[in-house]
C-alpha positions in Angstrom: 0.0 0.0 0.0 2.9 2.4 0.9 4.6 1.7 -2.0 2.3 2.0 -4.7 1.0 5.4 -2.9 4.9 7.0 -3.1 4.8 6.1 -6.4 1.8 7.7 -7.6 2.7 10.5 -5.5 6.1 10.9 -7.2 4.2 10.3 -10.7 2.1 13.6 -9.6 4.9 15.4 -9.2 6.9 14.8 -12.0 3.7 16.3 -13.8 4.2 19.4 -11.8 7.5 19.7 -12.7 7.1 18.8 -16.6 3.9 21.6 -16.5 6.3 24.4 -15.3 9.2 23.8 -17.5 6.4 23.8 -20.2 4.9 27.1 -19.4 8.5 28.9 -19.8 8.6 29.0 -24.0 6.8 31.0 -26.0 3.7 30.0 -27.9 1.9 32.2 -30.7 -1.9 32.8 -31.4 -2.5 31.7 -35.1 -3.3 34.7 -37.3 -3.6 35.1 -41.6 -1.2 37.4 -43.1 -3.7 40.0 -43.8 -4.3 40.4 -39.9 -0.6 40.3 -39.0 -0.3 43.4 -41.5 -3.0 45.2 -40.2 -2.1 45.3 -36.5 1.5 46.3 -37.5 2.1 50.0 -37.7 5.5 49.0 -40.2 6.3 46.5 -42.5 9.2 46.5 -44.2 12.4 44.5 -45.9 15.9 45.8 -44.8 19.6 44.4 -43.5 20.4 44.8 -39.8 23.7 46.6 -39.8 24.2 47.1 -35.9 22.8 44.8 -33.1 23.2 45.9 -29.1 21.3 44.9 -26.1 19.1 47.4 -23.8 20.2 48.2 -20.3 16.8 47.0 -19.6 16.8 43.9 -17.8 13.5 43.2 -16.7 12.2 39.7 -18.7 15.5 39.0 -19.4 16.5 42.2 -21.3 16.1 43.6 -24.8 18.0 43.1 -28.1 18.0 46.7 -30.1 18.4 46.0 -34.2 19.3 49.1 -36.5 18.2 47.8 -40.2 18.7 49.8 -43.7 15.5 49.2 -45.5 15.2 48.8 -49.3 11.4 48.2 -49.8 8.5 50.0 -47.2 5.0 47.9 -47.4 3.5 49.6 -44.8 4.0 52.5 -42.4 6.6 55.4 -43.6 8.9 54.9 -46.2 12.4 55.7 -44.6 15.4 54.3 -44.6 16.6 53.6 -41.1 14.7 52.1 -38.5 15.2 50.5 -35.3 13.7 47.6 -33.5 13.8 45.6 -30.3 12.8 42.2 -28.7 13.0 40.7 -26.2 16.3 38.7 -25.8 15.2 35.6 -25.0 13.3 32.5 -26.8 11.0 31.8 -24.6 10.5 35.2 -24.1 9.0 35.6 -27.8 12.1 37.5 -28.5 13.1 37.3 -33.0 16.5 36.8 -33.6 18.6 39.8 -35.5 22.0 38.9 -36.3 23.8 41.6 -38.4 24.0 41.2 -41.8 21.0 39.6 -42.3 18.1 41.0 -44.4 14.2 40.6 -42.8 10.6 40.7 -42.9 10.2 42.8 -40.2 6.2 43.3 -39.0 6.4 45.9 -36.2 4.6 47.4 -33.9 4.5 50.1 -30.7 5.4 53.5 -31.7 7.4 54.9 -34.4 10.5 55.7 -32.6 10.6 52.7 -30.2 9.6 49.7 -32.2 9.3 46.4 -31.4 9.0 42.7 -32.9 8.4 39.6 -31.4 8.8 35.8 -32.9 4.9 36.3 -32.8 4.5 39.3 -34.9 5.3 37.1 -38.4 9.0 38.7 -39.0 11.3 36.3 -40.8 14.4 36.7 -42.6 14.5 36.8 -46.0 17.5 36.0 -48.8 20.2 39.0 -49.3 19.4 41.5 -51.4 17.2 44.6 -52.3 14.5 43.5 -54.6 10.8 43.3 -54.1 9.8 39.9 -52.2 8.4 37.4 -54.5 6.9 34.0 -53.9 10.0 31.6 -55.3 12.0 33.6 -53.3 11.9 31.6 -50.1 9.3 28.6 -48.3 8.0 31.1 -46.1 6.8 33.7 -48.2 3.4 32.1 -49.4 1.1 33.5 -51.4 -1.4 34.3 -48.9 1.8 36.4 -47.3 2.7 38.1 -50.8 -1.0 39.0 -51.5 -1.4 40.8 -48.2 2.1 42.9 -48.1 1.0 43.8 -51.4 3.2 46.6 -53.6 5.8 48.4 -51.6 7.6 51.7 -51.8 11.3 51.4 -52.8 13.2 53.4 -50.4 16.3 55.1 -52.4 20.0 55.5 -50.6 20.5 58.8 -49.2 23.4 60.4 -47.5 22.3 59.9 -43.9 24.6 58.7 -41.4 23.1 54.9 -39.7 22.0 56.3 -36.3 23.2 55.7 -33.4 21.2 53.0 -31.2 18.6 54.4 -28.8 17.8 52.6 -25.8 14.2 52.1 -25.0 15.0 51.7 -21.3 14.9 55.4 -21.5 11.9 56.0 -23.1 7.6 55.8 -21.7 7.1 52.4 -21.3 4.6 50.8 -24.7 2.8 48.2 -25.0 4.9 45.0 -27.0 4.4 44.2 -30.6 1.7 41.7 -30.5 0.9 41.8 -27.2 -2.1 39.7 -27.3 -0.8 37.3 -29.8 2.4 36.4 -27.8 1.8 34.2 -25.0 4.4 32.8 -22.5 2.2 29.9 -22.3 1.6 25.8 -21.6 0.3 23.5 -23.4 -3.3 25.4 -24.4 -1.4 28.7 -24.3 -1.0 30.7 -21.5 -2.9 28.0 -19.4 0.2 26.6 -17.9 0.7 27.9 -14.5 -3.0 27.1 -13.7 -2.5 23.7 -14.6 0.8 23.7 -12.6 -0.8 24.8 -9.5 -4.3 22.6 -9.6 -1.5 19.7 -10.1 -0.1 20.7 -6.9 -3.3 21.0 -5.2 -4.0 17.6 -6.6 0.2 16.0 -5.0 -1.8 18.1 -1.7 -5.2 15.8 -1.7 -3.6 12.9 -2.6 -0.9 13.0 0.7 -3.8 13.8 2.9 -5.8 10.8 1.5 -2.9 8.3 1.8 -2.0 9.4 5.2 -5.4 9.1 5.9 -6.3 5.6 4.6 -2.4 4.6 5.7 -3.5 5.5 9.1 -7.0 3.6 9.1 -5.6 0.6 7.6 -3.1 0.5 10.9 -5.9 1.2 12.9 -7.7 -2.1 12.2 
């Protein structure tokens, strides 16, 4: 009887553990293209030709992207722009490296961007032309249709600008807020699951100590 109850008891919380580790990564509400591109307030192709980090640290910081842009689909057609995210995965945070050219869907306020691996940013092949279909796996047709034409943004003079931190700006609201979840299993469900499972390794203690103790009894 003792044995078999430890060992449910240890199967319980194992679950508990599993269900916490679970509810650290990041987990994205489904949207269509069309409704990514309308809750952005920019859209746009360009090369990230700086990358630093915010003195931020809260959620485990901010990564701070300067990109060149070639092609505007949405939003105002400049050249420079810069976006952050967080810096972590699990976090939702997209991944800039410099050098690399991107989809970038954006959103909070025009001079303090941000992006998130739930806004529909992706990187793109090298270049300056318009995006097109054949061009890469991830740019379907449903995507192309909904960027549709975008402004070619010419090469001007200006310097690249110098990175701003948004640590010192009013706090806004992240890109995609309500799309990007730190979530478990059903998205964003996690630590409610992890605590009933606790309540549950609770219950079942008292109840085995309980019938433990009766069983003795007789």
């Amino acid at each position: 009887m003792t044995s078999r109850f430890l060992a449910l008891l240890a199967l319980v919380a194992g679950l508990v553990v599993f269900t916490g580790g679970t509810a650290s990564a990041c987990q994205c509400v489904k949207r269509t293209a069309q409704d990514r591109m309308e809750s952005a307030v920019a859209v746009f192709t360009g090369t990230v030709t700086r990358v630093g980090e915010s003195s931020d640290e809260s959620s485990g910081g901010n990564v701070i992207a300067v990109l060149r842009a070639d092609h505007v689909y949405k939003g105002e057609a400049r050249e420079w722009f810069q976006v952050s995210t967080r810096k972590e995965g699990p976090a939702c945070g997209y991944d800039f490296a410099a050098g690399s050219r991107h989809l970038v869907f954006a959103g909070g306020r025009d001079e303090a961007l941000t992006t998130s691996s739930c806004s529909g940013s992706l990187q793109v092949p090298a270049g300056e032309r318009p995006l097109r279909r054949d061009d890469y796996e991830g740019l379907t047709g449903e995507l192309i249709a909904a960027l549709g034409a975008p402004t070619r943004v010419g090469r001007t003079s200006t310097a690249e600008p110098a990175i701003t931190d948004p640590a010192d700006e009013p706090a806004t609201e992240p890109a995609d807020a309500s799309a990007a979840q730190p979530a478990g299993p059903n998205g964003g469900t996690g630590g409610l699951v992890a605590v009933l499972a606790a309540l549950g390794v609770v219950a079942l203690a008292a109840g085995g100590g309980w019938a433990y103790r009766r069983r003795s009894s007789t």
